[in-house]
C-alpha positions as protocol buffer text, in pm:
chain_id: "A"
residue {
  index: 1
  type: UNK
  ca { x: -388 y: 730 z: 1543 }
}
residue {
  index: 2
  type: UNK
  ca { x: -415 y: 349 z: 1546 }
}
residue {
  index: 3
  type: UNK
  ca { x: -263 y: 79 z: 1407 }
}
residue {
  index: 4
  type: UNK
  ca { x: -359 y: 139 z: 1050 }
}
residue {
  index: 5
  type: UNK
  ca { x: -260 y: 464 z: 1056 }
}
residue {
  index: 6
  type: UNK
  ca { x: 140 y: 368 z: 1172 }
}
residue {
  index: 7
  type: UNK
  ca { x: 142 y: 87 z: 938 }
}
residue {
  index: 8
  type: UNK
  ca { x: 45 y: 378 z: 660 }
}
residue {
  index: 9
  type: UNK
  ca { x: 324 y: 546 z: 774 }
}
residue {
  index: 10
  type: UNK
  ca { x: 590 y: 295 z: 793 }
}
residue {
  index: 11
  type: UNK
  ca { x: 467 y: 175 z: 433 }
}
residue {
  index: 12
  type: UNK
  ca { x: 535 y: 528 z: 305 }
}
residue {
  index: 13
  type: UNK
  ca { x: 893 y: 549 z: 480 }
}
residue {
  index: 14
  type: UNK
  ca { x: 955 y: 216 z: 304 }
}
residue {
  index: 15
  type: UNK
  ca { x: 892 y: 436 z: -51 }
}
residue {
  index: 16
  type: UNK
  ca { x: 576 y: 287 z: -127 }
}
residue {
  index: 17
  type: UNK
  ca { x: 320 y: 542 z: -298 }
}
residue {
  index: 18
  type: UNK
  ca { x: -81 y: 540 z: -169 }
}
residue {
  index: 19
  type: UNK
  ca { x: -226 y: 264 z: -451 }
}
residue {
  index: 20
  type: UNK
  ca { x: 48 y: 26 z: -344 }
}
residue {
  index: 21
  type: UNK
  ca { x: -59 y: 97 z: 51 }
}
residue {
  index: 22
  type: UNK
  ca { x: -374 y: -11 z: -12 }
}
residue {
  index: 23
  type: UNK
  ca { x: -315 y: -297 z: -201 }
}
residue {
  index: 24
  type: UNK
  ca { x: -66 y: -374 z: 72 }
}
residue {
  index: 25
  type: UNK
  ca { x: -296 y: -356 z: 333 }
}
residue {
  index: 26
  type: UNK
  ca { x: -550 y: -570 z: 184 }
}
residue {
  index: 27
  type: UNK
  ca { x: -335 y: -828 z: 147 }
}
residue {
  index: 28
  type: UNK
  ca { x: -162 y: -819 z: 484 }
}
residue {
  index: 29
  type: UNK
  ca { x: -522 y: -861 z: 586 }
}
residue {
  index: 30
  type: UNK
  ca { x: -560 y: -1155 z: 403 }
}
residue {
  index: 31
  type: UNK
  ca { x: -217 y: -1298 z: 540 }
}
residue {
  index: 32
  type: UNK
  ca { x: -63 y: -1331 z: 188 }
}
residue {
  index: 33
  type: UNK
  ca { x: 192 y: -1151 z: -53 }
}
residue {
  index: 34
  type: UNK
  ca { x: 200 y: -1057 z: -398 }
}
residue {
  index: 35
  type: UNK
  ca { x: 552 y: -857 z: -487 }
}
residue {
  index: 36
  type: UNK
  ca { x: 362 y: -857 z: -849 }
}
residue {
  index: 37
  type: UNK
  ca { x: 57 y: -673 z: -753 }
}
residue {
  index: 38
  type: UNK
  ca { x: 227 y: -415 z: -526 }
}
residue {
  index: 39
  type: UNK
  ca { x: 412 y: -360 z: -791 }
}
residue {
  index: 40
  type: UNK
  ca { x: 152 y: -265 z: -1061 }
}
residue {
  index: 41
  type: UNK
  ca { x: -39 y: -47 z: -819 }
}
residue {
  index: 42
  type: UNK
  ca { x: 274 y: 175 z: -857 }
}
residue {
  index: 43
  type: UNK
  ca { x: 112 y: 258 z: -1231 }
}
residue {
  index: 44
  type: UNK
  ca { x: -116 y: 424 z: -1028 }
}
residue {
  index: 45
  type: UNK
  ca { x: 129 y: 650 z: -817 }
}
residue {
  index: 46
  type: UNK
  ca { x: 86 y: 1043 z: -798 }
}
residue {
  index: 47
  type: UNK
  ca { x: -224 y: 1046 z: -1033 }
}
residue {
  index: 48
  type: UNK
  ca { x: -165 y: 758 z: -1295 }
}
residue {
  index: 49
  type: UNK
  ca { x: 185 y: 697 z: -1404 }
}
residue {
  index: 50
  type: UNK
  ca { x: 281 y: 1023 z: -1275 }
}
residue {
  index: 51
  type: UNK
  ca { x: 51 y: 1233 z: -1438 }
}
residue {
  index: 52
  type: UNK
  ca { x: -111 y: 1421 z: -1160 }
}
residue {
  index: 53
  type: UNK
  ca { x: -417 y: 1348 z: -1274 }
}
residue {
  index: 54
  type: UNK
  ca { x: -668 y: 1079 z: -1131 }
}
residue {
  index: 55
  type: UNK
  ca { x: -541 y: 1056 z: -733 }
}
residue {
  index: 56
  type: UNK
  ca { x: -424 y: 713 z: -669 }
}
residue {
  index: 57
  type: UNK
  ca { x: -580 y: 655 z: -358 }
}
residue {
  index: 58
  type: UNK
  ca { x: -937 y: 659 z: -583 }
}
residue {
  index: 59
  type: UNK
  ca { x: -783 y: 442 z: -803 }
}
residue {
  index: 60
  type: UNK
  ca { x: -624 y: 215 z: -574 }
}
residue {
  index: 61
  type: UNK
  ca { x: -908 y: 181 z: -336 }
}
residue {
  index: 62
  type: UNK
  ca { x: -1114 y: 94 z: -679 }
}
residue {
  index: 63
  type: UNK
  ca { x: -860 y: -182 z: -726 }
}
residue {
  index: 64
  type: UNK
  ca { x: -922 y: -284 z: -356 }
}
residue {
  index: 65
  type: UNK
  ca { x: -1282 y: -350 z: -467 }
}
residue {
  index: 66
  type: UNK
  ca { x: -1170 y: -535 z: -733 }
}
residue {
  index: 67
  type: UNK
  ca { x: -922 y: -773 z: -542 }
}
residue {
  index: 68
  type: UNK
  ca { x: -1228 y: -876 z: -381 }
}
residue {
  index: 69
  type: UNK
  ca { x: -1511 y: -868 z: -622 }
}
residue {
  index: 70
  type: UNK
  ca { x: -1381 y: -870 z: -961 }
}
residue {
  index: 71
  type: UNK
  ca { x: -1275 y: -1191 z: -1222 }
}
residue {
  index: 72
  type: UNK
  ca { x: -971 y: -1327 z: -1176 }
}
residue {
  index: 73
  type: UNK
  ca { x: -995 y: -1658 z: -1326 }
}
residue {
  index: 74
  type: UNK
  ca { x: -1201 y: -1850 z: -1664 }
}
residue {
  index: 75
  type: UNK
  ca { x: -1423 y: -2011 z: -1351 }
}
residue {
  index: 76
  type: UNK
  ca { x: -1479 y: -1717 z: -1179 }
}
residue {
  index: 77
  type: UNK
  ca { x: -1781 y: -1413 z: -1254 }
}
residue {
  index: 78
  type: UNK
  ca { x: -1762 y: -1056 z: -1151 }
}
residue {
  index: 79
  type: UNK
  ca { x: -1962 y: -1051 z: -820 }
}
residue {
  index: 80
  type: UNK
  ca { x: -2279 y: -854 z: -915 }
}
residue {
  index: 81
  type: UNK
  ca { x: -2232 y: -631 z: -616 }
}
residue {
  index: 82
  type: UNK
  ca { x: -1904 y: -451 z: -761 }
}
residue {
  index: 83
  type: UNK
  ca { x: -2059 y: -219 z: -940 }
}
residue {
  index: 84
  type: UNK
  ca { x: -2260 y: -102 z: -637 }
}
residue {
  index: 85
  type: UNK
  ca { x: -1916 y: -126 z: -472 }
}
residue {
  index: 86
  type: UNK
  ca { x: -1767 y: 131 z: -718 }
}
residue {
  index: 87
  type: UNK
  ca { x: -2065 y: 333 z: -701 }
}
residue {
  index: 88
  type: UNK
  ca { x: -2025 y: 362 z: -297 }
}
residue {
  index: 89
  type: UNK
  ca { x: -1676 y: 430 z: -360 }
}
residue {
  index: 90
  type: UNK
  ca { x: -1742 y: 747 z: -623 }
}
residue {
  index: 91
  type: UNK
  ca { x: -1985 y: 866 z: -411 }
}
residue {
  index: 92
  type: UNK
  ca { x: -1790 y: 845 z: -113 }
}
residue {
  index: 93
  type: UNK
  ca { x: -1474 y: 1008 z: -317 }
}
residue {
  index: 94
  type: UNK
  ca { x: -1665 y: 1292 z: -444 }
}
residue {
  index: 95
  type: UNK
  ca { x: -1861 y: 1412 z: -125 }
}
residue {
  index: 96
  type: UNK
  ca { x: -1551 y: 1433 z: 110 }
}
residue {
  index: 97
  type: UNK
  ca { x: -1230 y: 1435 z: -156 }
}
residue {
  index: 98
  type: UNK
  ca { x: -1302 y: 1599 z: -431 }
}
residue {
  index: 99
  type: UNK
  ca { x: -1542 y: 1897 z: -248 }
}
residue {
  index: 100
  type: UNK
  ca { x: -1245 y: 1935 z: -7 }
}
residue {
  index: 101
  type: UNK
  ca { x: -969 y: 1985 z: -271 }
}
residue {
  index: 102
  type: UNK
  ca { x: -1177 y: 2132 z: -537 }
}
residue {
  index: 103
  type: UNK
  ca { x: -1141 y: 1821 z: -801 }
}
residue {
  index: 104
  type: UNK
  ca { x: -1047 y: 1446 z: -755 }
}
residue {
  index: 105
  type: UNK
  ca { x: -676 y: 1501 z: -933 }
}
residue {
  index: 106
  type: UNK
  ca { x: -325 y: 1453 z: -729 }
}
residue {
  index: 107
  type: UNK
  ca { x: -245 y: 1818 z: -862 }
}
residue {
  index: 108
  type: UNK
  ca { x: -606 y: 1945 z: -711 }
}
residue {
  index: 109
  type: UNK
  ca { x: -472 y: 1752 z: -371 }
}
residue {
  index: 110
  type: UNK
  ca { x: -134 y: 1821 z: -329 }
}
residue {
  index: 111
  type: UNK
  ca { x: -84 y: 2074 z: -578 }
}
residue {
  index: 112
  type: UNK
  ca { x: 116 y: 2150 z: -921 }
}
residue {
  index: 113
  type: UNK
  ca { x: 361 y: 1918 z: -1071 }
}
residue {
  index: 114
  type: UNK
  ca { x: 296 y: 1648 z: -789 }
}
residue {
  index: 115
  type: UNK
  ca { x: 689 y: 1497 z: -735 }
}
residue {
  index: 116
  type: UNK
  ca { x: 618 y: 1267 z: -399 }
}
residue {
  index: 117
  type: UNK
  ca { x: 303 y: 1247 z: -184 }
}
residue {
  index: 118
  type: UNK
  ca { x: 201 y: 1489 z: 74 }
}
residue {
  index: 119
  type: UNK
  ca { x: 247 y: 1282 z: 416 }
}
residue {
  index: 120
  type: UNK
  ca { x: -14 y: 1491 z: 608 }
}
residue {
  index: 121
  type: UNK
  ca { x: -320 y: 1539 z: 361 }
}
residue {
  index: 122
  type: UNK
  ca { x: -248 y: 1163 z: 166 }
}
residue {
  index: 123
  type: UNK
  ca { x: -187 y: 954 z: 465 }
}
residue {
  index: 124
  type: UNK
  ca { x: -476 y: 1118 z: 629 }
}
residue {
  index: 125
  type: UNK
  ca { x: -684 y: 1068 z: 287 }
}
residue {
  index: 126
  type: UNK
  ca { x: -544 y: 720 z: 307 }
}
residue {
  index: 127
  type: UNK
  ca { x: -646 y: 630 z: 619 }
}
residue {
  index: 128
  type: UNK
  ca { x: -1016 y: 753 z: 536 }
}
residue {
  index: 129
  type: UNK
  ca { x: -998 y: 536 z: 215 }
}
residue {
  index: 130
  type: UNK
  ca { x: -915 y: 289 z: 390 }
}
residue {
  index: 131
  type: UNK
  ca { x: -1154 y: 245 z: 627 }
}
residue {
  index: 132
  type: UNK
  ca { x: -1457 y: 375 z: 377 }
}
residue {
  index: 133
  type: UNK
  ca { x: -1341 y: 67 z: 136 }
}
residue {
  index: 134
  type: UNK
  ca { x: -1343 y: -166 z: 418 }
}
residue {
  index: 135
  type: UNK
  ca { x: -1721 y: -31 z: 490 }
}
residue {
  index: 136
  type: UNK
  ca { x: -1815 y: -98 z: 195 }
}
residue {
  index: 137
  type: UNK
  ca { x: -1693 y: -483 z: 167 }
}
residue {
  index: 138
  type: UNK
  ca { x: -1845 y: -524 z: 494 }
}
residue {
  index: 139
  type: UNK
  ca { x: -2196 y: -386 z: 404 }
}
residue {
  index: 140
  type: UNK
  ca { x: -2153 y: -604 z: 100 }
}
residue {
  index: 141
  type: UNK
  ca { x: -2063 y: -957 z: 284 }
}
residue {
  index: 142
  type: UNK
  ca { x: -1708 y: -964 z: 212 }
}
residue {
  index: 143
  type: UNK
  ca { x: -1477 y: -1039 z: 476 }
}
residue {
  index: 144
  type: UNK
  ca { x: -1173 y: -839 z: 408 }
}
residue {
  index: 145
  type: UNK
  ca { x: -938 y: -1135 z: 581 }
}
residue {
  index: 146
  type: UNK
  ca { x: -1054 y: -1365 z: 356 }
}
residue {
  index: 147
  type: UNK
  ca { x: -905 y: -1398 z: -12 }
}
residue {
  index: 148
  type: UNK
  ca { x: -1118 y: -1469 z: -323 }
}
residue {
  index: 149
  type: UNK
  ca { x: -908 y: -1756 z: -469 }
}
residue {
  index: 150
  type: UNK
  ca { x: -975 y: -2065 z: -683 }
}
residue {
  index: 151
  type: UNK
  ca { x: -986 y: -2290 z: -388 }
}
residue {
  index: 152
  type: UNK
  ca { x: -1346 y: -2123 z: -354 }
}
residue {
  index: 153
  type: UNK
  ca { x: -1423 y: -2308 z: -692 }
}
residue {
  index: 154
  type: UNK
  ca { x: -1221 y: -2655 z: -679 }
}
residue {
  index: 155
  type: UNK
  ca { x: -1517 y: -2781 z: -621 }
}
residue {
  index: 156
  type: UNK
  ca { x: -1635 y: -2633 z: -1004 }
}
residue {
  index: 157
  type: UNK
  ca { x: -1281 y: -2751 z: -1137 }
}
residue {
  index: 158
  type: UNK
  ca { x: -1423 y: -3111 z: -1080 }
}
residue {
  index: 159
  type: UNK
  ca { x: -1749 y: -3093 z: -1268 }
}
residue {
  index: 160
  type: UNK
  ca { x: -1619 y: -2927 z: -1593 }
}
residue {
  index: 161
  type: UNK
  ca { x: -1716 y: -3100 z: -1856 }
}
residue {
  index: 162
  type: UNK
  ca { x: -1628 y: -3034 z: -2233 }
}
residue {
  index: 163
  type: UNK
  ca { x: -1956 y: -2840 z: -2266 }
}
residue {
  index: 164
  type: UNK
  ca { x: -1872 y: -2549 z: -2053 }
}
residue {
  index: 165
  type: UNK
  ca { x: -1827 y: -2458 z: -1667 }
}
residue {
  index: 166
  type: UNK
  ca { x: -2167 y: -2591 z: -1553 }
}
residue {
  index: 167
  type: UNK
  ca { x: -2246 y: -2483 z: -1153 }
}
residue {
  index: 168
  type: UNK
  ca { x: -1973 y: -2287 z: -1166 }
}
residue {
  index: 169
  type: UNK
  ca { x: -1971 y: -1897 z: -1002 }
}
């Protein structure tokens, strides 16, 4: 196993559920914190708020796209390689995951009435996620250590006129 794979494990032992590991992760590879967004990937826990449907690690490695290609500000645009992203992502999901378990749900991973995660088949799964989702940023010029923030775009903040966001991506 290598380092990933502990820090997976000590993240779980701290309570945290597979969304918020990934989120986690992403972030410690960016060197920064966000209490706030580790704590909405929780809505994702044990197949959506609980549900057992959707697993979170989908859903929270979709999210990891996101961090990095999505809008997150007015100046900012949806980087037109996110929905080839998600696409790689799906794919990716339902060719190992979902033919594996039988469906893509928590329940059809770790079986009925999911209570807590399943430390063998979701940390594995997480680890996997993990390092497909940092593939795919890779093979799409993103370099998962570095954050997509505004200072990208000060330089835009200084040309706005009253007209719009002109030169601005």
């Amino acid at each position: 196993m290598n380092d990933i794979g502990f820090r997976i494990i000590q993240l779980a032992g701290r309570g945290y559920c597979c969304s918020q590991i990934l989120i986690f992760l992403a972030l410690e590879a960016q060197g920064r914190e966000n209490p706030d967004l580790v704590r909405a990937a929780a809505g994702l826990c044990l197949g959506v708020a609980g549900s057992g449907e959707t697993c979170g690690i989908f859903t929270g490695a979709a999210c990891l796209l996101a961090l990095y290609g999505a809008k997150g500000a007015d100046i900012e645009k949806v980087d037109e390689k996110l929905p080839l992203m998600y696409a790689e992502l799906s794919e990716w999901f339902e060719q190992t995951v979902c033919r594996q378990f039988g469906g893509g749900s928590c329940t059809d991973i770790i079986g009925e009435e999911p209570q807590r995660p399943n430390p063998d088949r979701c940390g594995r799964l997480l680890l996997d996620a993990w390092h497909r989702v940092m593939g795919i940023l890779m093979e799409n010029s993103f370099d998962p250590a570095v954050p997509r923030d505004r200072e990208k775009f000060s330089s835009c903040l200084k040309k706005i006129s009253g007209n719009g966001w002109p030169g601005c991506v």
